[in-house]
C-alpha positions in Angstrom: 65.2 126.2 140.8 65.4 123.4 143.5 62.5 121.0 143.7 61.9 120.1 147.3 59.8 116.3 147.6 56.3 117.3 149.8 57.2 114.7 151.6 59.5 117.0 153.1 56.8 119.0 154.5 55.1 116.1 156.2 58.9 115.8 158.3 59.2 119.5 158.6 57.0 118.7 161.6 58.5 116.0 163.2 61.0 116.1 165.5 63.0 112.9 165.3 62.3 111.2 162.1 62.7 107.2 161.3 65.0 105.2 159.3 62.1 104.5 157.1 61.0 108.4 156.9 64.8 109.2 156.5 65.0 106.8 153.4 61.4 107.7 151.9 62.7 111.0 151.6 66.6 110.2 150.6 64.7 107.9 147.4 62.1 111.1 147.1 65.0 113.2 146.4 66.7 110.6 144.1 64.0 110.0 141.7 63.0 114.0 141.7 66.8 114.6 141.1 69.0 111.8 140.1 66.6 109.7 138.3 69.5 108.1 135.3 72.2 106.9 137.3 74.1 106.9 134.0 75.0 109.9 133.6 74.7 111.0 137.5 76.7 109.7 140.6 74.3 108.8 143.9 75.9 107.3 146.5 73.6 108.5 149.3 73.0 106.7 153.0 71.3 107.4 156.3 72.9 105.6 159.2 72.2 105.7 162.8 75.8 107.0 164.9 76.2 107.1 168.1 74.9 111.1 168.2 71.7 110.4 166.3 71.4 109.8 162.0 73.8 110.8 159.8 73.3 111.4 155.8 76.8 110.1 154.0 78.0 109.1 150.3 78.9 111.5 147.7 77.3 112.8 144.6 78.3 114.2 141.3 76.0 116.8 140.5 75.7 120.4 142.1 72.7 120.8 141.5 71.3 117.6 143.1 73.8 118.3 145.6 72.2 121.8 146.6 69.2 120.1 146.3 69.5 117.4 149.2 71.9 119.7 151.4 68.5 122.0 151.5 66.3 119.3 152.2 68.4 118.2 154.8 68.8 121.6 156.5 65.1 120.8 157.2 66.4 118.2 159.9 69.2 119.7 161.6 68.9 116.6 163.8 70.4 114.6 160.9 74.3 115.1 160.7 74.5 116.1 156.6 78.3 114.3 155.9 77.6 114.2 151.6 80.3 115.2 149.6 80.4 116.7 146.1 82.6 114.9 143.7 85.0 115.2 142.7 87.1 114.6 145.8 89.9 117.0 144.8 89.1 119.3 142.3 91.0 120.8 139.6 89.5 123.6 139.0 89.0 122.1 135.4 85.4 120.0 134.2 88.5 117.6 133.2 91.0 116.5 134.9 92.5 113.5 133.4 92.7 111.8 129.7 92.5 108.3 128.6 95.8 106.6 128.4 95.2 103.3 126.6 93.6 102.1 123.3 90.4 101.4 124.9 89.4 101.2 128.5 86.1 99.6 130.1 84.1 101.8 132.4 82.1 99.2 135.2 79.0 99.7 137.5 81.6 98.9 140.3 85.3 99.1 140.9 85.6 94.9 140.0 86.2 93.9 136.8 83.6 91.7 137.4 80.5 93.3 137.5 78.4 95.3 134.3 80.0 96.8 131.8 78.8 100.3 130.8 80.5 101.8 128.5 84.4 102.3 127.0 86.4 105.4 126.4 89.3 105.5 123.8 92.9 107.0 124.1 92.7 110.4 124.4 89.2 111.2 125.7 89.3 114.0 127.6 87.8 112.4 131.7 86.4 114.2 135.0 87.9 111.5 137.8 85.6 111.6 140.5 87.0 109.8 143.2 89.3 106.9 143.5 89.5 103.5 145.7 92.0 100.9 145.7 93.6 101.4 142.6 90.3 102.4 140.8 88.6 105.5 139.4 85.6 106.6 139.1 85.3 108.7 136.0 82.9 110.2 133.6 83.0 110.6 129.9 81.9 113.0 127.7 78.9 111.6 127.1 77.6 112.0 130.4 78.2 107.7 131.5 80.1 107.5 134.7 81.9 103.9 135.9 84.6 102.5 137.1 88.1 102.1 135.6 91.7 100.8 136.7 93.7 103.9 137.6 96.2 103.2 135.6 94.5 103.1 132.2 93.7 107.2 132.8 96.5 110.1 133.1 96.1 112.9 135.7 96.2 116.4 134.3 96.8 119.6 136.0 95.9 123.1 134.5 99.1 123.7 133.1 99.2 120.2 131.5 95.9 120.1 130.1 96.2 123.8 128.6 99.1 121.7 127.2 97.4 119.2 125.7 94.2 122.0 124.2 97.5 124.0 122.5 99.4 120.7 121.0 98.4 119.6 117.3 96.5 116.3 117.7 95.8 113.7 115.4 93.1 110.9 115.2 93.7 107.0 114.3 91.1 106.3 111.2 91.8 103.0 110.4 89.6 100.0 111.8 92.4 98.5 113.6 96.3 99.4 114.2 99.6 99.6 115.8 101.8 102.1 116.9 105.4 101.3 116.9 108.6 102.0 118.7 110.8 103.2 115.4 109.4 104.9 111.6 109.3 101.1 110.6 106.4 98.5 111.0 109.2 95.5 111.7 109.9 97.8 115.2 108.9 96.9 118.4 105.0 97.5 118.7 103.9 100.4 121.2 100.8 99.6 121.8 97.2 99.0 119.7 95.3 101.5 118.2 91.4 101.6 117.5 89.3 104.1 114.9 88.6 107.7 117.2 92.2 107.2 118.8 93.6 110.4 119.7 97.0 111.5 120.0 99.4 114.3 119.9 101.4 115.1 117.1 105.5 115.4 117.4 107.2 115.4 114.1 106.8 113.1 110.8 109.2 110.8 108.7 109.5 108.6 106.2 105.7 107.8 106.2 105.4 107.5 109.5 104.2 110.3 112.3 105.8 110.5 116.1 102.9 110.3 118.4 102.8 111.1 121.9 100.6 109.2 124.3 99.0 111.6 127.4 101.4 109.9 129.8 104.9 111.1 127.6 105.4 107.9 125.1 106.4 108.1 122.3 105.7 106.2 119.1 105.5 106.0 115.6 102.4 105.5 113.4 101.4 105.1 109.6 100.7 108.5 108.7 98.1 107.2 106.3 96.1 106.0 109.2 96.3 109.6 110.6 94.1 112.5 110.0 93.8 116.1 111.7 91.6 115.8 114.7 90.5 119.3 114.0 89.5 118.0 110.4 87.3 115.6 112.5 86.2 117.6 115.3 85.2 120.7 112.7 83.6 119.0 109.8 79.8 119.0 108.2 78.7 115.6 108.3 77.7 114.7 105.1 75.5 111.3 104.3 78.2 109.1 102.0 80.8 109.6 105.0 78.5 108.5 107.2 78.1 105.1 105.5 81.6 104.9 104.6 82.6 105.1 108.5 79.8 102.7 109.4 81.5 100.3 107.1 84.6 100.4 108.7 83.2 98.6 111.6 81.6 95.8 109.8 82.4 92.3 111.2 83.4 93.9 114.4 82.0 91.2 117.4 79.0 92.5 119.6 79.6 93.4 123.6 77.0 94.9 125.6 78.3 98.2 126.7 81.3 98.3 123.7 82.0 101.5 122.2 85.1 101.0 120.4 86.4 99.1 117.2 87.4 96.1 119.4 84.2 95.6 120.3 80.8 97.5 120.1 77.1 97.4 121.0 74.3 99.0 118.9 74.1 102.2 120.5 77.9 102.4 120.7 78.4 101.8 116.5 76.4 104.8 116.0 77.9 107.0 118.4 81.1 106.2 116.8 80.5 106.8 113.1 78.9 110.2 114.0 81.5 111.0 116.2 84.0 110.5 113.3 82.0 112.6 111.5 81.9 115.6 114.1 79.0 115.2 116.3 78.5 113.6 119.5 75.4 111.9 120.3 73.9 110.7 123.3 75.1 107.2 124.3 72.4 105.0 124.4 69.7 103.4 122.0 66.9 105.1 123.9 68.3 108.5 124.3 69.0 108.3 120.5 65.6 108.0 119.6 64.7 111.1 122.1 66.8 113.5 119.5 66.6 114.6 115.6 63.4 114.7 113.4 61.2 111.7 112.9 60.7 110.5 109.4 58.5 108.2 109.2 57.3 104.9 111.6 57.1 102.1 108.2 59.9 100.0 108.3 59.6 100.4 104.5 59.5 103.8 103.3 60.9 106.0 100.3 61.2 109.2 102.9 64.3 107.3 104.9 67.9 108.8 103.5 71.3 107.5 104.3 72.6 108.5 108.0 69.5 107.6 109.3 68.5 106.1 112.4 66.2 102.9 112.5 64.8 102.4 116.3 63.3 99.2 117.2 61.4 98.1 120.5 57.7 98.5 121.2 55.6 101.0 119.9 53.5 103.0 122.7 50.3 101.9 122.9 47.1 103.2 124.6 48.1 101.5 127.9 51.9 101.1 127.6 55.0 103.5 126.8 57.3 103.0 124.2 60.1 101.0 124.6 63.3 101.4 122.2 65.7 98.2 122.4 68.1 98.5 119.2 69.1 100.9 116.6 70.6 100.7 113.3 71.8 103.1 110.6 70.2 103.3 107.1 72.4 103.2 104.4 70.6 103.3 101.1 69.3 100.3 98.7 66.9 99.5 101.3 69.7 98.0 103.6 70.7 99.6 107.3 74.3 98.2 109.1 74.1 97.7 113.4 75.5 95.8 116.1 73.4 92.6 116.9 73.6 90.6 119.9 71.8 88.0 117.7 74.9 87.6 114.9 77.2 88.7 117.7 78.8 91.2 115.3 78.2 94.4 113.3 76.1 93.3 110.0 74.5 94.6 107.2 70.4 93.6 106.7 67.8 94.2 103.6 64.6 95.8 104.5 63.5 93.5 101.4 61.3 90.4 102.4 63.5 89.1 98.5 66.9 89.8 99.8 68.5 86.9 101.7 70.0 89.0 104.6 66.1 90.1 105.0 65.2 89.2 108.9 61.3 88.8 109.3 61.2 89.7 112.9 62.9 93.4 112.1 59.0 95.1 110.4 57.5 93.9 113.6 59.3 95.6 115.9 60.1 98.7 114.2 59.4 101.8 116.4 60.6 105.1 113.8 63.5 106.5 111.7 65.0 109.3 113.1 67.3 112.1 110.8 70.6 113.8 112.0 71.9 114.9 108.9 70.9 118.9 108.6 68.4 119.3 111.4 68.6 121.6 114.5 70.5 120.7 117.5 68.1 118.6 119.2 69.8 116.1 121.9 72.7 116.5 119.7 75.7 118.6 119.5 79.2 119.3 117.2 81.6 118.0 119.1 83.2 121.5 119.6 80.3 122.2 121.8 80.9 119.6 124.1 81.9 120.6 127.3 84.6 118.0 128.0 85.9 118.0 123.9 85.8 122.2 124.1 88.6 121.9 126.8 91.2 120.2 124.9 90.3 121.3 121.7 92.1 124.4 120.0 91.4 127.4 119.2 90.6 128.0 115.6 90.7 132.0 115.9 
């Protein structure tokens, strides 16, 4: 159902509105239906032309699309130019794949401004629009941003059903090279992170040919290889869990890093359940929206491995809660996260005795949250992602 803003009604009755009705109304709309710019494109503007006002931009949502075009229809004296995103459609939710080890999605198309998130080889993308030899893309996890258009290949139908039907394998080692020949003294290809995925074109001597979404080819420790349907289609269990997490220890902190090169708090957890088949929302305080709460003592005997420790401010009486940080449990009283503090992924005691105890962490504990064996709740296997379920195969 569309929500209309009564603030609509108030202008139903007007003939000419204002600029400052016009925006009241555009920002009504925005916060009823775009209110995490995340996960949702609004690029919405009233200008004044030389036949009256004009509404322009684009959006990614139909739904919030339908929703302004009707609001708008209310003022036919306001020329409605939005566009729906994106620009030229597929006919396919994706349209385009990652095409290098990691790529950095930013709030604008300069690599100077925010970083929101990253996307590894082989991520299945929606390109909404491009400009100047940027794209604007979104990622299975719902983050949109902007990226160079050369780090993303274009798909058609007949390429992507493709890519779904080729065998495709997944890079599980921290850190890693693919090279040019079966033999690591070859000429390097190109880096490869943990979640890495490529297809799968013959093996020898060890090694397994690759091939990139753009047509390269190269050659890869097969040891450092698994199945991507072993990952996509397993039960998470909690000792895998850990054993992921581990692999990132030591890895340097970045605000908005979601790969092995780098990686925020939010981002180390997506990645370890990821590798373990399920995809989570992307950040800290849409973590703690999902699962089964455990318990809110920073020190309790109810929390299990897998585990997820959120941190903030608690709600009070006159304030809502306010999650900052997460961490994963990981038994013996100790839980592994990205800090911006140590400026790398580290391991801490919940033990006042231990020496990597920190005495700030009780205070701002919020709750412990559990994945493992609970109800989709916020959370999904990967299979049931709409972007993953396009390239993955069927296993009929």
């Amino acid at each position: 159902m569309i929500l209309i803003p009564s603030l609509l009604l108030a202008f139903a009755v007007l003939q000419t509105p204002t600029r400052s009705e016009l925006n009241e109304l555009v920002e009504s709309l925005r916060v009823t239906h775009a209110p995490d710019q995340r996960i949702q494109w609004w690029d919405v503007h009233v200008e004044k032309g030389e036949s009256g006002w004009r509404v322009h931009g684009s959006l990614s949502s139909e739904e919030t699309y339908a929703a302004v075009k009707q609001a708008f229809e209310q003022h036919p004296e306001v020329d409605n130019q939005l566009v729906l995103l994106p620009e030229d459609g597929t006919g396919t939710l994706v349209n385009a794949l990652v095409n290098n080890s990691v790529i950095h999605l930013r709030r604008e198309p300069s690599s100077k401004t925010e970083l929101v998130t990253q996307a590894l080889l082989g991520t299945p993308i929606r390109v909404l629009k491009t400009e100047r030899g940027k794209c604007l893309i979104q990622v299975p996890d719902g983050y949109i941003g902007w990226v160079n258009s050369a780090e993303v290949h274009r798909v058609d139908q007949e390429q992507l059903k493709s890519y779904r039907n080729a065998e495709k394998v997944i890079f599980i080692g921290q850190s890693g090279l693919a090279y040019s020949a079966p033999d690591a003294t070859s000429m390097p290809m190109s880096d490869l992170v943990i979640g890495n995925m490529v297809c799968k074109v013959s093996e020898q001597s060890g090694y397994t040919q690759i091939q990139y979404p753009d047509g390269r080819i190269g050659w890869v420790d097969s040891g450092q290889l698994c199945p991507a349907d072993a990952v996509f289609f397993q039960k998470a269990l909690q000792n895998n869990l850990v054993e992921t997490a581990r692999k990132f220890h030591g890895i340097p902190y970045l605000w908005g890093g979601m790969s092995s090169k780098n990686i925020d708090c939010s981002g180390l957890i997506c990645n370890v359940y990821f590798m373990n088949g399920i995809q989570l929302p992307r950040d800290s305080n849409m973590q703690s929206q999902i699962g089964r709460e455990v318990t809110t003592e920073f020190v309790s005997d109810d929390l299990e491995p897998g585990d997820l420790l959120f941190f903030g401010r608690k709600a009070t009486p006159n304030t809502k809660e306010h999650v900052t940080h997460v961490a994963m449990y990981i038994g013996n009283d100790e839980f592994i996260h990205s800090a911006g503090y140590r400026e790398r992924v580290s391991i801490n005691s919940m033990d006042s005795s231990q020496p990597n105890f920190i005495d700030s962490y009780p205070a701002i504990f919020v709750r412990a949250v559990r994945i493992i064996g609970e109800d989709p709740n916020g959370f999904r296997p990967i299979p049931e992602n709409d972007f993953y379920n396009a390239i993955i195969r069927s296993t009929e």
